[in-house]
C-alpha positions as CSV (number, residue, x, y, z in Angstrom):
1,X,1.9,4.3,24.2
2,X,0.1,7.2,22.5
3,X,-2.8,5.5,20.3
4,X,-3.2,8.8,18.8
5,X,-0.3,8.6,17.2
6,X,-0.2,4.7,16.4
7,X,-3.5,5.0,15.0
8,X,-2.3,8.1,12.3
9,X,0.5,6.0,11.4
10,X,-1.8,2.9,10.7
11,X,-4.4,5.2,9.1
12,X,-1.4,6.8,6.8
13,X,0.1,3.3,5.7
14,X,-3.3,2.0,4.8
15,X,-4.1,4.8,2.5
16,X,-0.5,4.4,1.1
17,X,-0.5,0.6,0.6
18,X,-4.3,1.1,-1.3
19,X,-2.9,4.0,-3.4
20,X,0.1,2.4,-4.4
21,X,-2.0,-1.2,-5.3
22,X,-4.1,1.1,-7.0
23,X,-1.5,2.5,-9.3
24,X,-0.5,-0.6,-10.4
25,X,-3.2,-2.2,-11.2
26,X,-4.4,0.2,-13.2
27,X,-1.4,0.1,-15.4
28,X,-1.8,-3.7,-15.4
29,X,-5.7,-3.0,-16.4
30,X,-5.4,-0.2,-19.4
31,X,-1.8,-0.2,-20.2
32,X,-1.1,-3.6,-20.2
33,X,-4.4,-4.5,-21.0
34,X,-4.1,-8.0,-18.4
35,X,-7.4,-9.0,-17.2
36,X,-5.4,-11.8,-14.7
37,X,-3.0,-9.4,-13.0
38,X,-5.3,-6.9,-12.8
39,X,-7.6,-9.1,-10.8
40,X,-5.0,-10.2,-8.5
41,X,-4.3,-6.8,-7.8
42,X,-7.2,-5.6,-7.1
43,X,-8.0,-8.5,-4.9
44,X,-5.5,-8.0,-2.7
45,X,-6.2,-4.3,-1.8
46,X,-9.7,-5.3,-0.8
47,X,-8.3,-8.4,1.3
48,X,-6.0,-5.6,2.7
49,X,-8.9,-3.5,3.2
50,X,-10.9,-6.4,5.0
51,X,-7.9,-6.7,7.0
52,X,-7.7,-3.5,8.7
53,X,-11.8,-3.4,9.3
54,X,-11.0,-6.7,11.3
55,X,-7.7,-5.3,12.7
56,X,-8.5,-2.0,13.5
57,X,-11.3,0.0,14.9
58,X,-12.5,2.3,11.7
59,X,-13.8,5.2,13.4
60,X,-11.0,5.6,15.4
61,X,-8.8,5.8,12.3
62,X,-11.0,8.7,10.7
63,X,-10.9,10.3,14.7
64,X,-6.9,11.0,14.5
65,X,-6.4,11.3,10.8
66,X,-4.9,14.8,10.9
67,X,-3.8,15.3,7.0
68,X,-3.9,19.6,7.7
69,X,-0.9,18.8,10.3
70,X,1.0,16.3,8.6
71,X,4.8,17.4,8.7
72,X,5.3,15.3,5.7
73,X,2.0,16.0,3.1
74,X,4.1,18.8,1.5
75,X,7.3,16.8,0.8
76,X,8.5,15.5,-2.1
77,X,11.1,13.7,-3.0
78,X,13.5,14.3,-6.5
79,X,12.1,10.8,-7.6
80,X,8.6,11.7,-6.9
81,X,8.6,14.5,-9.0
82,X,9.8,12.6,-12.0
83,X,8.9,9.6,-13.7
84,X,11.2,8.2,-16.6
85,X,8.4,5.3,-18.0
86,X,5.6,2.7,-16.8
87,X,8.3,0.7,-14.9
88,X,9.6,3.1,-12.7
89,X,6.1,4.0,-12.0
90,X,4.8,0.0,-11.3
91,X,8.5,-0.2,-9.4
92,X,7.4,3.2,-7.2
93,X,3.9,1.7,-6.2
94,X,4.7,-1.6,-5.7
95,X,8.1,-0.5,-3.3
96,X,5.3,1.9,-1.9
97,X,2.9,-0.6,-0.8
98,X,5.3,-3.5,0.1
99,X,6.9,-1.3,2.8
100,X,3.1,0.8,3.8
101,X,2.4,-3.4,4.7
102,X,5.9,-3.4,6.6
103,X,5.0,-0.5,8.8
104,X,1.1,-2.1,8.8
105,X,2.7,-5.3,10.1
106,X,4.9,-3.4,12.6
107,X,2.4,-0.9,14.4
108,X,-0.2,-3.1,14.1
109,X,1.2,-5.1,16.5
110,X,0.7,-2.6,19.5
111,X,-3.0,-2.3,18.5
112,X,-4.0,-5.8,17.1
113,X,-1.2,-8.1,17.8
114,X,-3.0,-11.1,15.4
115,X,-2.5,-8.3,12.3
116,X,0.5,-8.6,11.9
117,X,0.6,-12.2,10.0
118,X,-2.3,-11.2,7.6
119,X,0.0,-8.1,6.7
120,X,2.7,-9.9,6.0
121,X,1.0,-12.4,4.1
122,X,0.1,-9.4,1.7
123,X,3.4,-7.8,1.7
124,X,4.8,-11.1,0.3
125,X,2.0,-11.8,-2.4
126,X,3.4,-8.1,-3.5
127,X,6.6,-9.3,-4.1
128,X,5.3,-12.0,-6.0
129,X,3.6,-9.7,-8.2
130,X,6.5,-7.4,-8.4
131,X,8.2,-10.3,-9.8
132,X,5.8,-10.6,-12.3
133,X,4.2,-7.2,-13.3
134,X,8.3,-5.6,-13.6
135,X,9.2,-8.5,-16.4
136,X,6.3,-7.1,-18.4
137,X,7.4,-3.4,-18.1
138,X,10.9,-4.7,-19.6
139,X,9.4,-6.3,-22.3
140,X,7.2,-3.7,-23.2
């Protein structure tokens, strides 16, 4: 097993999962003005934070992060570069996240084996939210 690798991957999906939480909650915050979503939101990237410092060895996430060499940091998708209104930007994020906690819940098996419930936990509270966030964005 290269850890090198496994670690990068964790370390990417993290970062992803935060951003995409992140995106949304801020639209939840100052678009939507909704003090209770925005909360939840923003709970559940710190619990997802406090996760991975229990999970995962920090300093050994910062070692292998290689963001100069990543094949991908360049690409960009046709969707990515355009965004028709706030709900295919909550829809981005939250698909984003839920499937950053997919890979979390996958590869963080191989380095903490016990991960792998708390991950999934969060990756079902997003579909929750999803739920609830994507009914405003239709109303509004």
């Amino acid at each position: 097993m290269d850890k090198k690798n496994i670690y990068r991957i964790i370390d990417a999906n993290l970062n992803r999962a935060r951003e995409g939480m992140r995106v949304v909650e801020e639209v939840a915050r100052f678009y939507y003005n909704n003090a209770k979503l925005s909360s939840q939101l923003k709970a559940l990237r710190h619990d997802l934070t406090k996760v991975a410092k229990k999970s995962f060895n920090q300093d050994m996430l910062l070692l292998f992060r290689d963001s100069l060499k990543d094949v991908g940091a360049d690409s960009m998708s046709g969707l990515e570069k355009k965004r028709a209104d706030i709900h295919s930007i909550v829809q981005a994020n939250l698909r984003r996240s839920q499937e950053a906690a997919r890979v979390l819940e996958e590869f963080g098996k191989l380095v903490n084996p016990d991960s792998a419930r708390s991950f999934k936990r969060i990756r079902f509270k997003l579909y929750t939210l999803e739920k609830e966030i994507l009914r405003m964005t239709n109303d509004g």
